[in-house]
MIKE-202626 format. One record per residue (C-alpha): x, y, z; residue in one letter. Coordinates in nm, 2 decimals. Layout:
% MIKE-202626
LODREN;c1;c2;c3;res
LODREN;X;Y;Z;a
...
END
This chain:
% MIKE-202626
LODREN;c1;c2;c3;res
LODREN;-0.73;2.36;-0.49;x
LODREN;-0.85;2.02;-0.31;x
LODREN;-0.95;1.90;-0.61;x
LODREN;-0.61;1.96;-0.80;x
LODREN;-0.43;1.75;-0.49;x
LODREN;-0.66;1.47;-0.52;x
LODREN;-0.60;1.42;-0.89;x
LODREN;-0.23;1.49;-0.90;x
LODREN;-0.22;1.22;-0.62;x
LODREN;-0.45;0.99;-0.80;x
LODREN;-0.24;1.03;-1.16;x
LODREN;0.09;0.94;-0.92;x
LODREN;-0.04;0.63;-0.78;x
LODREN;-0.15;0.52;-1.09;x
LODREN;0.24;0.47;-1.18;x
LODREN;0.31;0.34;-0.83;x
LODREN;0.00;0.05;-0.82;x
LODREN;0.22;-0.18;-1.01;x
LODREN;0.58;-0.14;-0.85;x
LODREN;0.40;-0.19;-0.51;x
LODREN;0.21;-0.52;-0.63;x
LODREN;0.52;-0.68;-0.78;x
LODREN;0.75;-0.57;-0.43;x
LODREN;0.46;-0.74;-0.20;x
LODREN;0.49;-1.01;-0.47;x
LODREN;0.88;-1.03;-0.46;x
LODREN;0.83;-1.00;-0.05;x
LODREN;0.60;-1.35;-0.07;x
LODREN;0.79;-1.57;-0.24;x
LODREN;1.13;-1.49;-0.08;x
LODREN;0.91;-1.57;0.22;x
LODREN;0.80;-1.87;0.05;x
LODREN;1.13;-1.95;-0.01;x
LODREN;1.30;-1.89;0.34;x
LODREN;1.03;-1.93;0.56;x
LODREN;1.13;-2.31;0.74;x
LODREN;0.83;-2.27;1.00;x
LODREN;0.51;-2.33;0.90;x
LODREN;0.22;-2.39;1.16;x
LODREN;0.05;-2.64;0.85;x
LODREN;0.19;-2.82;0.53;x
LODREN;0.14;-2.55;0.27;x
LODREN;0.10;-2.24;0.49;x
LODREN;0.35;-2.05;0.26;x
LODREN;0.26;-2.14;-0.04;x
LODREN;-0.11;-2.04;0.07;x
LODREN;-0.02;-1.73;0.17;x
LODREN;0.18;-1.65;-0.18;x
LODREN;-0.17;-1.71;-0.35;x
LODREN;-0.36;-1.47;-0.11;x
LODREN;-0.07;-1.19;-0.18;x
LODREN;-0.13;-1.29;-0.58;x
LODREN;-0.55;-1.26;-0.55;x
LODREN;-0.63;-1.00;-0.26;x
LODREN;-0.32;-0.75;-0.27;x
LODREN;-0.50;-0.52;-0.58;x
LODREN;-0.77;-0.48;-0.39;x
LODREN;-0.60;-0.36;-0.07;x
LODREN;-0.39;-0.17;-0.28;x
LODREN;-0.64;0.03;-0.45;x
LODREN;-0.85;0.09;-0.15;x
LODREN;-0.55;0.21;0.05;x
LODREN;-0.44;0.47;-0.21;x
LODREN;-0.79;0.54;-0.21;x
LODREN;-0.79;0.62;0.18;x
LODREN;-0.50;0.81;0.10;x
LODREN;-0.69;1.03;-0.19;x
LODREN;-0.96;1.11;0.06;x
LODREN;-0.74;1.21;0.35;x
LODREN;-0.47;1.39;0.18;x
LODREN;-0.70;1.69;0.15;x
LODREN;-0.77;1.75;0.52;x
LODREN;-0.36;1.68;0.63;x
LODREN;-0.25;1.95;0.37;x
LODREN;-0.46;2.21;0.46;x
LODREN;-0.39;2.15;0.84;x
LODREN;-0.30;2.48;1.02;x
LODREN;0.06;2.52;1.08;x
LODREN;0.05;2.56;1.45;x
LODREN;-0.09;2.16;1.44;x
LODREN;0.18;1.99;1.28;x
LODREN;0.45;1.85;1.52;x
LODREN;0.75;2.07;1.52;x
LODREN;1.06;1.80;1.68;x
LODREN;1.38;2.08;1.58;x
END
């Protein structure tokens, strides 16, 4: 059963890797773009090239994370979770 919730999860995020990398993409450059305060000549433009070159890899260890914890939140006991209503 643990096994089944880790690969459904994995085949969604396969789909979702690329819509998150282009939106963290999308979020850098309209930084780039609007961002009037940098602390050093080139600061934005910097950062867009970090978001290019190390966002897969934080990606894919995040879902990752994810895959590995997912198993021990949905089998939780009930009387656990947080009830707020």
């Amino acid at each position: 059963m643990i096994l089944m919730y880790c690969i459904s999860g994995a085949i969604i995020s396969i789909f979702l890797v690329p819509v998150m990398y282009i939106k963290t993409i999308a979020n850098q450059i309209f930084i780039c773009i609007n961002n009037k305060r940098e602390a050093y000549k080139g600061q934005n433009f910097l950062n867009l090239l970090a978001v290019v070159f190390v966002n897969p890899v934080i990606i894919v260890l995040s879902i990752l994370i994810d895959l590995f914890s997912m198993p021990s939140l949905l089998l939780k006991d009930e009387k656990y979770f947080e009830h707020k209503y």
